[in-house]
N, CA, C and O atoms as CSV, one atom per row, in Angstrom:
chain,resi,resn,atom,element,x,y,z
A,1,UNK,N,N,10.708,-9.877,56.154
A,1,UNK,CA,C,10.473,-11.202,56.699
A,1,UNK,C,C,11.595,-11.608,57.663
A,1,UNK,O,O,11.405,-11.941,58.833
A,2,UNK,N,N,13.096,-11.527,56.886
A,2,UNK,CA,C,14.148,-11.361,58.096
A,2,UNK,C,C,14.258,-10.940,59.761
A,2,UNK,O,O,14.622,-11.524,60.781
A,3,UNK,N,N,13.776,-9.705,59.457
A,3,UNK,CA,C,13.685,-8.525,60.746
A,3,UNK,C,C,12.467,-9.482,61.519
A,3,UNK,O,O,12.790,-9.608,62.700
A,4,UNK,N,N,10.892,-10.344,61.157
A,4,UNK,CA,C,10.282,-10.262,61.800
A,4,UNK,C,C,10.871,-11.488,62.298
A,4,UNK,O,O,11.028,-11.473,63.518
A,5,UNK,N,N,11.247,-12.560,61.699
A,5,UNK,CA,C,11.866,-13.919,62.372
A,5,UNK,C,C,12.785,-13.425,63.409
A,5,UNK,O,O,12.764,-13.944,64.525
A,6,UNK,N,N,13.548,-12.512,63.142
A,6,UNK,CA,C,14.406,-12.000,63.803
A,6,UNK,C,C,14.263,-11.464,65.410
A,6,UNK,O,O,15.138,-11.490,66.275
A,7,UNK,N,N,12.658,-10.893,65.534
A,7,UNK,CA,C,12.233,-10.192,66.394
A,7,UNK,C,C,11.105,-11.223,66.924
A,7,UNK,O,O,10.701,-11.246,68.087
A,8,UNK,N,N,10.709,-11.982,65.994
A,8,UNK,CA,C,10.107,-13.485,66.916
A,8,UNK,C,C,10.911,-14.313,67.887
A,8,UNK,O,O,10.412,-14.801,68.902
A,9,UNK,N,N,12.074,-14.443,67.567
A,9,UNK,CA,C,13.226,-15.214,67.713
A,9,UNK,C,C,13.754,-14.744,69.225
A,9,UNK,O,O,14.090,-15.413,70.202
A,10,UNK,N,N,13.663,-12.906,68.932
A,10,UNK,CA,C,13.980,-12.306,69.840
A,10,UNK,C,C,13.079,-12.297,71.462
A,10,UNK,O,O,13.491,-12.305,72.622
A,11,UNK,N,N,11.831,-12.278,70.922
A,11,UNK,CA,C,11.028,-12.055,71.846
A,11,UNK,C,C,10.477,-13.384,72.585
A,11,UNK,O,O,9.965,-13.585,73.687
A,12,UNK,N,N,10.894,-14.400,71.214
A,12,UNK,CA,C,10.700,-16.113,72.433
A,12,UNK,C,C,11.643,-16.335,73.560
A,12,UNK,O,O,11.406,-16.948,74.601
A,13,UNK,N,N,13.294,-15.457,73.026
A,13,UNK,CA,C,14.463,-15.846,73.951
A,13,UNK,C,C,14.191,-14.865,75.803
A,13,UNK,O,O,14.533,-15.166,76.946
A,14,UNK,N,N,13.562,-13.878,75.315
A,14,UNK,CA,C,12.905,-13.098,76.309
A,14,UNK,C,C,12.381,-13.256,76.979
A,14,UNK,O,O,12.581,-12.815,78.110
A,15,UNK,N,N,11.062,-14.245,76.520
A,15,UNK,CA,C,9.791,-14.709,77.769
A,15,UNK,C,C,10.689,-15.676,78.077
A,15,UNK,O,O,10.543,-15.911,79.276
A,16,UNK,N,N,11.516,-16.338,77.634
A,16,UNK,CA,C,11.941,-17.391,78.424
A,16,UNK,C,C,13.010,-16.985,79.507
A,16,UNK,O,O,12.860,-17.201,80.709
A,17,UNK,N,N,13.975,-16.445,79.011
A,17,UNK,CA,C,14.343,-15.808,80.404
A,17,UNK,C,C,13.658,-15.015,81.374
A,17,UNK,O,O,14.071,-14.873,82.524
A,18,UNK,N,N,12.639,-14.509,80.935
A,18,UNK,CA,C,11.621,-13.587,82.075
A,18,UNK,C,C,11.254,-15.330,82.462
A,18,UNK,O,O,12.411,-15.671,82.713
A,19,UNK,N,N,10.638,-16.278,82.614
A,19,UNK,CA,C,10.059,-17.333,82.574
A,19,UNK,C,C,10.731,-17.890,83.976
A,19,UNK,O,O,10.106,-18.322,84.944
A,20,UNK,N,N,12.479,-17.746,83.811
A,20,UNK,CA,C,13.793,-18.334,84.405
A,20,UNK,C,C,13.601,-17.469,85.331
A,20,UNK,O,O,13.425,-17.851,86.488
A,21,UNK,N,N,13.598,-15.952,84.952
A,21,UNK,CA,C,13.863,-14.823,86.317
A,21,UNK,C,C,13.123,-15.152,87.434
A,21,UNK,O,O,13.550,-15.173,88.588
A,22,UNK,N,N,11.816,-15.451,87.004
A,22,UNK,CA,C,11.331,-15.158,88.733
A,22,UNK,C,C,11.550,-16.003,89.774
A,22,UNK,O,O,10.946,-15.901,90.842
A,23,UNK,N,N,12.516,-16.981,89.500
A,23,UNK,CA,C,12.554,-17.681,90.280
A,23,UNK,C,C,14.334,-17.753,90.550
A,23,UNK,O,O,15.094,-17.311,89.688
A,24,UNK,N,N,14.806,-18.303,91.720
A,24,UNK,CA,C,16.190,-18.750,92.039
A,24,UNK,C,C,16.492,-20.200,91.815
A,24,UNK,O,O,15.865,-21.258,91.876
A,25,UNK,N,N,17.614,-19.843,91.552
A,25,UNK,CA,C,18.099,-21.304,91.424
A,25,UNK,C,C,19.118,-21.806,92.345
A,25,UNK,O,O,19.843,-20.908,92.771
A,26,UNK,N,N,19.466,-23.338,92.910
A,26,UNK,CA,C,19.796,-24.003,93.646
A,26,UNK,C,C,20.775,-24.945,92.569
A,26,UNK,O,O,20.160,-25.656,91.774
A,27,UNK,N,N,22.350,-24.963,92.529
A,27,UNK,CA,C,22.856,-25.920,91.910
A,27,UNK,C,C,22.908,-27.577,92.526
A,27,UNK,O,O,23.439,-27.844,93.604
A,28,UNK,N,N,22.321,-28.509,91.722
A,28,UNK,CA,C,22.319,-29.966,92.746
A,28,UNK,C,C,22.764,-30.913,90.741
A,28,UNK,O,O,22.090,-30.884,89.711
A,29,UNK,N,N,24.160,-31.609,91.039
A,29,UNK,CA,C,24.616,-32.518,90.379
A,29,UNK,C,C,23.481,-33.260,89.950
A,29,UNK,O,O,22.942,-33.688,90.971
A,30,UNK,N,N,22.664,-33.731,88.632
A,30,UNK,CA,C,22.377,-34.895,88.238
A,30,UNK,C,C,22.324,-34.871,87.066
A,30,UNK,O,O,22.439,-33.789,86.491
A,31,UNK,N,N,22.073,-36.426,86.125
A,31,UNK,CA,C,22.324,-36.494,85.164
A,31,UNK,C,C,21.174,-35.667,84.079
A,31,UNK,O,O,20.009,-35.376,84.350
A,32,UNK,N,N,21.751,-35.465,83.076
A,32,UNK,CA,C,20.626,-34.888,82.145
A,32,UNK,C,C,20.541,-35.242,80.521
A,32,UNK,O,O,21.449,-35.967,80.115
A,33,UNK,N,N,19.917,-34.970,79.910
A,33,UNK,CA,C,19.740,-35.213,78.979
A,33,UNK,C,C,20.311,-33.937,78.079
A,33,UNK,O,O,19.639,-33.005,78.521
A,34,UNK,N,N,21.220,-33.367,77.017
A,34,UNK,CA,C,21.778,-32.814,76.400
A,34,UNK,C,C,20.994,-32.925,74.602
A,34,UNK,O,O,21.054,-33.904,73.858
A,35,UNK,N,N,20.153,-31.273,74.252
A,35,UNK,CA,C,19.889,-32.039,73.664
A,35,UNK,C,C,20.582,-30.569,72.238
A,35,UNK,O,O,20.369,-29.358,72.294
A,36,UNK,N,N,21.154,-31.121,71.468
A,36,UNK,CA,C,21.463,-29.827,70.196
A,36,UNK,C,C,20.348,-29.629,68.999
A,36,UNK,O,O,20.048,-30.503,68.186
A,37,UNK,N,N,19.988,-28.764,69.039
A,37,UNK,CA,C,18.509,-28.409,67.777
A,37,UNK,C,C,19.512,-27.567,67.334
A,37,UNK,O,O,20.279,-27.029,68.133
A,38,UNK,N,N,19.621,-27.304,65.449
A,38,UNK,CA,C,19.727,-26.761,64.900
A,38,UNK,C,C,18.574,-26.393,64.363
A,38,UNK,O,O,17.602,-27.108,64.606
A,39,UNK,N,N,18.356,-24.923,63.308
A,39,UNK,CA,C,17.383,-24.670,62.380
A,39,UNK,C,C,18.024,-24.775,61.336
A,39,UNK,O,O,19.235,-24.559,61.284
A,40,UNK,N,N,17.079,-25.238,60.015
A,40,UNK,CA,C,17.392,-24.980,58.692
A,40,UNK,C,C,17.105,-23.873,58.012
A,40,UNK,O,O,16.598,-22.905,58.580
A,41,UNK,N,N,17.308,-23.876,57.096
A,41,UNK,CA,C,17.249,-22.587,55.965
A,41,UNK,C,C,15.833,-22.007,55.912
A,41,UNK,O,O,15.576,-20.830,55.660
A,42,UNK,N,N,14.893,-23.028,56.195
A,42,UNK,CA,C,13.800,-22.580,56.102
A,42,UNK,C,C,13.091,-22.514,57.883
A,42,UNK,O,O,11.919,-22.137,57.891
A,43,UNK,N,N,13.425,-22.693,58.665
A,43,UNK,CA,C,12.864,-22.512,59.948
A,43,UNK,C,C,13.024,-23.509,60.652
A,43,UNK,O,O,13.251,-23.364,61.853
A,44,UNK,N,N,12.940,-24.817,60.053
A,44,UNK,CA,C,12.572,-26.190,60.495
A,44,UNK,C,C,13.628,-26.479,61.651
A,44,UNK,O,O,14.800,-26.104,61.655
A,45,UNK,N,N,13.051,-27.136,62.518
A,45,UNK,CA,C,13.821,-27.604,63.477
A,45,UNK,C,C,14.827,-29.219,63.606
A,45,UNK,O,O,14.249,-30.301,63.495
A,46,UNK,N,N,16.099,-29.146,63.807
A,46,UNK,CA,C,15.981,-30.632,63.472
A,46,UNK,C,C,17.079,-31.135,65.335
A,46,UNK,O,O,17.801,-30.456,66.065
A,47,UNK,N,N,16.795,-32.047,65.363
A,47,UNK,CA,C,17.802,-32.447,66.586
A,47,UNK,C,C,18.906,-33.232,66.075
A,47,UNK,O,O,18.826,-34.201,65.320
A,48,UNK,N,N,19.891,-32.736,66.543
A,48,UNK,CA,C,21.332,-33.240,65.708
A,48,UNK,C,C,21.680,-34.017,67.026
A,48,UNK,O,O,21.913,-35.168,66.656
A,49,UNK,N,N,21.833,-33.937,68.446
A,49,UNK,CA,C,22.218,-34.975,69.359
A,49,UNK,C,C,21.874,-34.652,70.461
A,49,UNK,O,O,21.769,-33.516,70.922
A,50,UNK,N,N,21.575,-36.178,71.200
A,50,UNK,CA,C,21.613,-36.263,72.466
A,50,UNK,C,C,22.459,-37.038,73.132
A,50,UNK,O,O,22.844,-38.151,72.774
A,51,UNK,N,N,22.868,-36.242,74.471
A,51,UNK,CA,C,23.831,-36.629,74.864
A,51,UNK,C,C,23.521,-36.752,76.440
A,51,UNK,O,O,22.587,-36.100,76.907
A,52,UNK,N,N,24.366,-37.653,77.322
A,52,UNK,CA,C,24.003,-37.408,79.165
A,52,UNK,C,C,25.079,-36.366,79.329
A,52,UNK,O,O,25.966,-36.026,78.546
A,53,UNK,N,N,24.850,-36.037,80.270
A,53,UNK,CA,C,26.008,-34.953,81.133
A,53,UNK,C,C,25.011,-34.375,82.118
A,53,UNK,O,O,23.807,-34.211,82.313
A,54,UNK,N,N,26.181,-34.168,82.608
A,54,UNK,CA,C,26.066,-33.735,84.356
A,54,UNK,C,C,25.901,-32.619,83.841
A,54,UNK,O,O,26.729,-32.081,83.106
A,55,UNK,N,N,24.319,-31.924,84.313
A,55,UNK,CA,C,23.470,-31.001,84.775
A,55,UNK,C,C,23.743,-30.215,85.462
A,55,UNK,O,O,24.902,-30.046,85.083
A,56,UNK,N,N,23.529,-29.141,86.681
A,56,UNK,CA,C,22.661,-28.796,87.337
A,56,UNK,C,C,21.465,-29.026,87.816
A,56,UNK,O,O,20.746,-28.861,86.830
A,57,UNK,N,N,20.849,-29.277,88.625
A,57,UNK,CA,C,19.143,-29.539,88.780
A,57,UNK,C,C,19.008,-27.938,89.725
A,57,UNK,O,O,19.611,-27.271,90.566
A,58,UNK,N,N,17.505,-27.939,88.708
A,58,UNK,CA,C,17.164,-26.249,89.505
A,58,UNK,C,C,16.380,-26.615,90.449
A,58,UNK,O,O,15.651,-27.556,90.137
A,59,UNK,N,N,16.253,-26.190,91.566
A,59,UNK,CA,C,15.084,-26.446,92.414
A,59,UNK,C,C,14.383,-24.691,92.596
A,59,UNK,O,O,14.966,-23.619,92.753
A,60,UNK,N,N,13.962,-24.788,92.565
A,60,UNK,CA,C,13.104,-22.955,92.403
A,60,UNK,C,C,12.474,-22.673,93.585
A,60,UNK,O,O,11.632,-23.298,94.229
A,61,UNK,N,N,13.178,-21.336,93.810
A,61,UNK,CA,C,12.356,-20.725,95.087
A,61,UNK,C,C,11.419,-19.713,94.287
A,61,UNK,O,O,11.818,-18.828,93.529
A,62,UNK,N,N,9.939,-20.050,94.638
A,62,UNK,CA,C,9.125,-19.179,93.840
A,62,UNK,C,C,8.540,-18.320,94.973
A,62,UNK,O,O,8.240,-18.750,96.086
A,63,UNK,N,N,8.424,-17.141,94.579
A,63,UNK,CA,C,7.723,-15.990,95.802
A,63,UNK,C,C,6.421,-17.089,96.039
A,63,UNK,O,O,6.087,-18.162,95.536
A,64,UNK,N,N,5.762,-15.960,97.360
A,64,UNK,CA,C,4.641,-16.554,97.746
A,64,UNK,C,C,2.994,-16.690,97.216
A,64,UNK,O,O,2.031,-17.457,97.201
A,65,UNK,N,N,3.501,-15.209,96.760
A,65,UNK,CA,C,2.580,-14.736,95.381
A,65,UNK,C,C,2.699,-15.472,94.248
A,65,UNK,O,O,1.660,-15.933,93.774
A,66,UNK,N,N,3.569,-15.653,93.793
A,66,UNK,CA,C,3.719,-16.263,92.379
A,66,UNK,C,C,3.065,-17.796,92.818
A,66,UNK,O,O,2.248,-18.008,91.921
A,67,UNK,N,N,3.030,-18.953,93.752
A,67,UNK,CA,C,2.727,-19.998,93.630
A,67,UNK,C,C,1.234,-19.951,93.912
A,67,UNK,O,O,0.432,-20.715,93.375
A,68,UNK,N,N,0.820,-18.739,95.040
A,68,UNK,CA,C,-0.506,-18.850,95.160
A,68,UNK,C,C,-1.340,-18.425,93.857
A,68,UNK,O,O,-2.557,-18.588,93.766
A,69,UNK,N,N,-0.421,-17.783,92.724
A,69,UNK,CA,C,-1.419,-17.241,91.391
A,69,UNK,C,C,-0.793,-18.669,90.648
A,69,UNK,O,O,-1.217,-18.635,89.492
A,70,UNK,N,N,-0.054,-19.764,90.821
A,70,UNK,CA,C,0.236,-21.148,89.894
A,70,UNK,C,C,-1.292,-21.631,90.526
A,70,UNK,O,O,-2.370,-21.519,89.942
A,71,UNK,N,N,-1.059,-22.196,91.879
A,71,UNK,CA,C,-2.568,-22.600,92.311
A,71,UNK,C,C,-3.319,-22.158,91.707
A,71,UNK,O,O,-3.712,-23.048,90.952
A,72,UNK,N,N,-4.057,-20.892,91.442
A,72,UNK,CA,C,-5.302,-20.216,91.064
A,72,UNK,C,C,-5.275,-21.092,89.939
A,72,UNK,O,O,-5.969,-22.107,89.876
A,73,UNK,N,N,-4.255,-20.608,88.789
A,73,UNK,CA,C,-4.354,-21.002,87.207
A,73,UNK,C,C,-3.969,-22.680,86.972
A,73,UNK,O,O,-3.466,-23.083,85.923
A,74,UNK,N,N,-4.350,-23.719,88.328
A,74,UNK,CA,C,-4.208,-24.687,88.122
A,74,UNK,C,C,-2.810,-25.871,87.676
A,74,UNK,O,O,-2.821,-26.997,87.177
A,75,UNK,N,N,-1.884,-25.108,88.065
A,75,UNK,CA,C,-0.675,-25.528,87.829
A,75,UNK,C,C,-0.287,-27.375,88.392
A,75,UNK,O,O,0.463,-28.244,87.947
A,76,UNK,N,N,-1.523,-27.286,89.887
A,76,UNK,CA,C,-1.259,-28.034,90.746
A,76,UNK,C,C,-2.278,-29.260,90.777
A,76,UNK,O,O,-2.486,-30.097,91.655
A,77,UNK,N,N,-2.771,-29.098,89.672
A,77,UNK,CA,C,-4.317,-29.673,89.671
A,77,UNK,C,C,-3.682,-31.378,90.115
A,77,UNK,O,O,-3.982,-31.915,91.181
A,78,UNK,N,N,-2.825,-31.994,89.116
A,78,UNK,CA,C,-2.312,-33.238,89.291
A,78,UNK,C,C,-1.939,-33.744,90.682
A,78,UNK,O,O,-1.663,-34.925,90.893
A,79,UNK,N,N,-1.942,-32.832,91.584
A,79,UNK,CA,C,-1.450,-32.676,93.080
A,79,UNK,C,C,-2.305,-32.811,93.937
A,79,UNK,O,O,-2.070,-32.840,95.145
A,80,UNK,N,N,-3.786,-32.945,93.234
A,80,UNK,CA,C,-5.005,-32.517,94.147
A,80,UNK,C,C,-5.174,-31.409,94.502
A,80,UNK,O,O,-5.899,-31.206,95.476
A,81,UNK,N,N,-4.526,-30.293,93.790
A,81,UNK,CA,C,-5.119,-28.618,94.684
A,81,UNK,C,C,-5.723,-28.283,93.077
A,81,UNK,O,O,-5.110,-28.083,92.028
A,82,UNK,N,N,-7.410,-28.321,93.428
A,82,UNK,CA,C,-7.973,-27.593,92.120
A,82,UNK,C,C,-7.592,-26.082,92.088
A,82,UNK,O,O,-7.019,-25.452,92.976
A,83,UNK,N,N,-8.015,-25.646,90.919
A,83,UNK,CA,C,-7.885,-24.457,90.313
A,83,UNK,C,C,-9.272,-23.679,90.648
A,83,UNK,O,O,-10.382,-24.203,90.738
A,84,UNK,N,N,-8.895,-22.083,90.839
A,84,UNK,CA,C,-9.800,-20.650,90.164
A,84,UNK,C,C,-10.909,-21.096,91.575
A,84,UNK,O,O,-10.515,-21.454,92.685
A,85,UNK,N,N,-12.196,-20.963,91.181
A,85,UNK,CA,C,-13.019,-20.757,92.407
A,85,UNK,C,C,-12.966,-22.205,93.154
A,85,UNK,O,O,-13.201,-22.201,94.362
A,86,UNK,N,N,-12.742,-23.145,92.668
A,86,UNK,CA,C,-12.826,-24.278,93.322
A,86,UNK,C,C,-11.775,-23.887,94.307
A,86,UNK,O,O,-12.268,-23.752,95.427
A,87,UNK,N,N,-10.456,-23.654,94.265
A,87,UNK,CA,C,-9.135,-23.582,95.160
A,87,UNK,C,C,-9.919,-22.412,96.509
A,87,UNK,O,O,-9.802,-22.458,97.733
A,88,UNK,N,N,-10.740,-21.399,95.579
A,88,UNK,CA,C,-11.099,-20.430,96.671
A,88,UNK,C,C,-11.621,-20.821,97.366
A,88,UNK,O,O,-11.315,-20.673,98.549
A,89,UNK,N,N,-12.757,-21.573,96.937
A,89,UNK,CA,C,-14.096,-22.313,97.652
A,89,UNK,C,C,-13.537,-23.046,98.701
A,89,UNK,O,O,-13.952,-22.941,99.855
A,90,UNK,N,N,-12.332,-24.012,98.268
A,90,UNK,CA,C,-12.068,-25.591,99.467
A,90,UNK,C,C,-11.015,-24.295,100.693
A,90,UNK,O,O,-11.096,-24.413,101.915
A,91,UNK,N,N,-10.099,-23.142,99.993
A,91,UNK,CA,C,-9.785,-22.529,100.737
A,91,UNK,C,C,-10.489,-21.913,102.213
A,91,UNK,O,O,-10.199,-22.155,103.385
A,92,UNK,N,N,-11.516,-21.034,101.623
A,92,UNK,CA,C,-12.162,-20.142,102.571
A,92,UNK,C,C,-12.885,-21.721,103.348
A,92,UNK,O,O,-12.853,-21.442,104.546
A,93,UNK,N,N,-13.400,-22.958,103.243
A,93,UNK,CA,C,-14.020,-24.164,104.127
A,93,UNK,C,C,-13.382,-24.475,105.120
A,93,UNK,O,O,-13.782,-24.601,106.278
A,94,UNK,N,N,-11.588,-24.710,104.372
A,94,UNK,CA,C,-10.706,-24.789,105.237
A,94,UNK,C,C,-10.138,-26.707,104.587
A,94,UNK,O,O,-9.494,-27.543,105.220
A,95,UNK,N,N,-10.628,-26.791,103.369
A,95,UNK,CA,C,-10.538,-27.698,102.980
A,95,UNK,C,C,-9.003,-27.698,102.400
A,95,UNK,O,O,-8.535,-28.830,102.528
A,96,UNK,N,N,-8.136,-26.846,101.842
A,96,UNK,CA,C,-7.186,-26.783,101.333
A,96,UNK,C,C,-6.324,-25.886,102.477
A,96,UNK,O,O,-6.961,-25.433,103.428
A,97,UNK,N,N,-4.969,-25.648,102.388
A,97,UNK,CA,C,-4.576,-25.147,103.054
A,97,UNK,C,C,-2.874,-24.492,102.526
A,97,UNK,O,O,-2.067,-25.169,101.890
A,98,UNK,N,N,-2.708,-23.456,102.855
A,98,UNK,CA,C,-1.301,-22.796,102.331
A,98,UNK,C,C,-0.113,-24.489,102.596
A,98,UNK,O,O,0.718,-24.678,101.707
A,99,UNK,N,N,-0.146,-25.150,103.354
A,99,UNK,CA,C,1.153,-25.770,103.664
A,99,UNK,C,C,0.509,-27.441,102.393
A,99,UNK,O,O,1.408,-28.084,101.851
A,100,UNK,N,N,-0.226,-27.647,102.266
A,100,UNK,CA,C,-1.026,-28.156,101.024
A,100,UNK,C,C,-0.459,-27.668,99.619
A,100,UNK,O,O,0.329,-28.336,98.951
A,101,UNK,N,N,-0.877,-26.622,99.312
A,101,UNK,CA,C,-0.106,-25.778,98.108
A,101,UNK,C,C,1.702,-26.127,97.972
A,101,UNK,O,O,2.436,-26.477,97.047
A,102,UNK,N,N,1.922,-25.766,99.645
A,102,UNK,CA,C,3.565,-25.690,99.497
A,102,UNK,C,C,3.976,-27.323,99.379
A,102,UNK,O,O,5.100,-27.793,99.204
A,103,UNK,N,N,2.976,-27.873,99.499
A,103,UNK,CA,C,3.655,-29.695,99.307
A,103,UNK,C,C,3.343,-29.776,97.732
A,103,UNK,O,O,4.352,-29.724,97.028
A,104,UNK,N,N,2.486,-29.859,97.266
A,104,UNK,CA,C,1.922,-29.890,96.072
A,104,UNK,C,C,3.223,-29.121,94.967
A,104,UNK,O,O,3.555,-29.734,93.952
A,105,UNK,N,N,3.798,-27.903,95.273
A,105,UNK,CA,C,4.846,-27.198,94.592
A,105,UNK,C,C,6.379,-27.990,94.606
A,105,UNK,O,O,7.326,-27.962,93.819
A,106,UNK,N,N,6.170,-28.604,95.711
A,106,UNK,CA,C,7.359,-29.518,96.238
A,106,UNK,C,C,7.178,-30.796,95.253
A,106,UNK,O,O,7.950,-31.014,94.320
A,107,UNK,N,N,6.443,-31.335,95.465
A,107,UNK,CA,C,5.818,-32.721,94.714
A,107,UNK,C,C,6.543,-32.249,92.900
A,107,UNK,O,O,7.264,-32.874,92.123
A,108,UNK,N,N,5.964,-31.021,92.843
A,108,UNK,CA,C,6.336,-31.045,91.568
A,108,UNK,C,C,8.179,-30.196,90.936
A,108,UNK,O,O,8.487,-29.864,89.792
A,109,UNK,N,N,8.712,-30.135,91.762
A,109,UNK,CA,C,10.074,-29.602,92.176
A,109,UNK,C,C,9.931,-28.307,91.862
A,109,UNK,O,O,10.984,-28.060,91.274
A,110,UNK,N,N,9.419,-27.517,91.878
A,110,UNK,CA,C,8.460,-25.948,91.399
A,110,UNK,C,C,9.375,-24.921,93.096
A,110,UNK,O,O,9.589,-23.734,93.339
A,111,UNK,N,N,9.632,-26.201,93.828
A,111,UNK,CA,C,9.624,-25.386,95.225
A,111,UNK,C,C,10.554,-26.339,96.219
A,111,UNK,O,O,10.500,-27.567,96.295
A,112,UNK,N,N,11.279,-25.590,96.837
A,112,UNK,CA,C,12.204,-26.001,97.977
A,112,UNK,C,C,11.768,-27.101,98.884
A,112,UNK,O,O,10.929,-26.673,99.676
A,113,UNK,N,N,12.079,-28.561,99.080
A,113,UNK,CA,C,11.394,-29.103,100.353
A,113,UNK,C,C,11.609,-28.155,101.661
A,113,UNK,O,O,10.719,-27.776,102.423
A,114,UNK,N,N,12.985,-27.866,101.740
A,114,UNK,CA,C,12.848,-26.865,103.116
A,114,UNK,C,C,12.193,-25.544,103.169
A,114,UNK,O,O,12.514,-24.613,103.909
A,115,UNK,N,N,11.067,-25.570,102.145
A,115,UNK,CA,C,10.660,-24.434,102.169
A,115,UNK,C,C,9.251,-24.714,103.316
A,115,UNK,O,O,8.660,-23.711,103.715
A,116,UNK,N,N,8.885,-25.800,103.688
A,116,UNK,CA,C,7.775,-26.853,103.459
A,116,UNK,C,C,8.031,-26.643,105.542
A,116,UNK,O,O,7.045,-26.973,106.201
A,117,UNK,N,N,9.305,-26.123,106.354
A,117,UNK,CA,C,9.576,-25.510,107.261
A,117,UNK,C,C,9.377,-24.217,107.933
A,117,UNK,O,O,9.231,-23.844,109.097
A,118,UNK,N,N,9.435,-23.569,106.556
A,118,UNK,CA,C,10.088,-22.018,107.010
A,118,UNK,C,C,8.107,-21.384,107.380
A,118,UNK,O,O,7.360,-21.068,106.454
A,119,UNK,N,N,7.712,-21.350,108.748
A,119,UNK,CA,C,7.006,-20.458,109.000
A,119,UNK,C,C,6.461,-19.128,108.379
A,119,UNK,O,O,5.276,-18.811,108.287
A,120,UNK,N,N,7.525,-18.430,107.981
A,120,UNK,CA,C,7.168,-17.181,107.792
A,120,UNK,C,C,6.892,-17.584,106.456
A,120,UNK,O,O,5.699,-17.410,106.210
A,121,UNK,N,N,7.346,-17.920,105.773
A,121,UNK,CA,C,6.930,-18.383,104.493
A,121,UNK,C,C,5.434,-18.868,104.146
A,121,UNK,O,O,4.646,-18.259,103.422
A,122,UNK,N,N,5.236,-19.907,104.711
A,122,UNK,CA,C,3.582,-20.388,104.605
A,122,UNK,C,C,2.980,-19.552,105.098
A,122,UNK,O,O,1.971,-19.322,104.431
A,123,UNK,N,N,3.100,-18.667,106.337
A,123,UNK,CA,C,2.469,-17.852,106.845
A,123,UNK,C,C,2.250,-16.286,105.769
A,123,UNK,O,O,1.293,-15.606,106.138
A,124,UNK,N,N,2.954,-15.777,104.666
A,124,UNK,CA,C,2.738,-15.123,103.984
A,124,UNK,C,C,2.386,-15.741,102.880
A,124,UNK,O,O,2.268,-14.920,101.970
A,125,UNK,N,N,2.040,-17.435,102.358
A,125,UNK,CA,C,1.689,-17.661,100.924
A,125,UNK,C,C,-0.138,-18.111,101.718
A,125,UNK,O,O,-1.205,-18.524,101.264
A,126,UNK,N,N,0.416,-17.702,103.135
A,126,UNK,CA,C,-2.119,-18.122,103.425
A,126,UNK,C,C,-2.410,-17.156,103.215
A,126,UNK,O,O,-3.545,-17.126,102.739
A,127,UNK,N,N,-1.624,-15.536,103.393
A,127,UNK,CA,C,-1.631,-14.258,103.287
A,127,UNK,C,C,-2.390,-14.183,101.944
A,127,UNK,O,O,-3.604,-14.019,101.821
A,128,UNK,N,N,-1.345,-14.350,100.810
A,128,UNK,CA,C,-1.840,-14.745,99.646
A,128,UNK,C,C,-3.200,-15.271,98.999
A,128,UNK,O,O,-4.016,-14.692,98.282
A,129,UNK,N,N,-3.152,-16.790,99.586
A,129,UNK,CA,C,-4.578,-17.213,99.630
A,129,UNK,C,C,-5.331,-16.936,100.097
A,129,UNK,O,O,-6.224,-17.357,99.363
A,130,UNK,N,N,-5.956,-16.311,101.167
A,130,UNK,CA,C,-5.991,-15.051,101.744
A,130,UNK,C,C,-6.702,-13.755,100.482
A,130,UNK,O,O,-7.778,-13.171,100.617
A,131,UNK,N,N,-6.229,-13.675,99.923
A,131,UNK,CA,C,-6.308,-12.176,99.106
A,131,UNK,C,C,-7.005,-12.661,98.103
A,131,UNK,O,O,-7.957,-12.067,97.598
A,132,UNK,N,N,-6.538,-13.892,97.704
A,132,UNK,CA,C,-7.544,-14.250,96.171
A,132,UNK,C,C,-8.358,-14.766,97.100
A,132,UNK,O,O,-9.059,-15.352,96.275
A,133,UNK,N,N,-8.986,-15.113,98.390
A,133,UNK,CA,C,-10.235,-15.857,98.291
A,133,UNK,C,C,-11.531,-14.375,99.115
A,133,UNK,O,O,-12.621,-14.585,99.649
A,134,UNK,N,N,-10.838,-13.041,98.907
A,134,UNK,CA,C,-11.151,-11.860,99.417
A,134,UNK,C,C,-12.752,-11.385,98.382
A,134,UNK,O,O,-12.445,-10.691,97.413
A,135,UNK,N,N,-13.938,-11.607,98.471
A,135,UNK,CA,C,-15.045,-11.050,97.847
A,135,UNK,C,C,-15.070,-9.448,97.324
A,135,UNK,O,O,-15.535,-8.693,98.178
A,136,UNK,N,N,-14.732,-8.918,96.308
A,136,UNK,CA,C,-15.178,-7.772,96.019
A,136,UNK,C,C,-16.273,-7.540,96.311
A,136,UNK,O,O,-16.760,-6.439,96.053
């Protein structure tokens, strides 16, 4: 039972740094919320304090791929960019658009405002959209 908590424990700390990896981070000062969870003897979680302190704020550069597969799986829905065939559908009309997506990622700090510039950038995440809205 040890070994498997052990290797649960292990494999939550994992996806979460795989979770962190794909993206970069940007250091920007603001305040945060500090928070300490201990476990008990038996698993239970308890929060022992919160505290403010100066943060980091991440702002995430996410590939072009990775936001056009957040779009697909609806990440952005709150943004107005639907999900799965709907995103394809307003895509291929011309109803949605790669620099749409890249505001929508922005809106939700997922993505660089100056990313919301960089040409080559939008120009490889329509690439993207692009590929998922491709008919087998």
């Amino acid at each position: 039972m040890k070994n498997l908590k052990a290797l649960t424990q292990k494999t939550l700390a994992g996806l979460a740094f795989l979770a962190v990896g794909f993206s970069t981070t940007a250091a920007v000062a603001v305040p945060a919320h500090h928070q300490v969870i201990t476990q008990g003897p038996n698993g239970a979680s308890k929060l022992v304090k919160v505290a403010m302190t100066s943060q980091p704020h991440a702002t995430r550069q996410l590939s072009p791929f990775n936001l056009a597969y957040m779009a697909y799986q609806g990440w952005f829905t709150n943004e107005g960019i639907p999900a799965a065939s709907q995103l394809v559908r307003n895509y291929r009309v011309g109803r949605i658009s790669a620099q749409e997506v890249a505001q929508a990622a922005v809106q939700t700090n997922r993505l660089s405002a100056d990313t919301l510039n960089d040409a080559s950038y939008l120009n490889s995440l329509d690439n993207q959209l692009e590929a998922l809205s491709q008919v087998d």
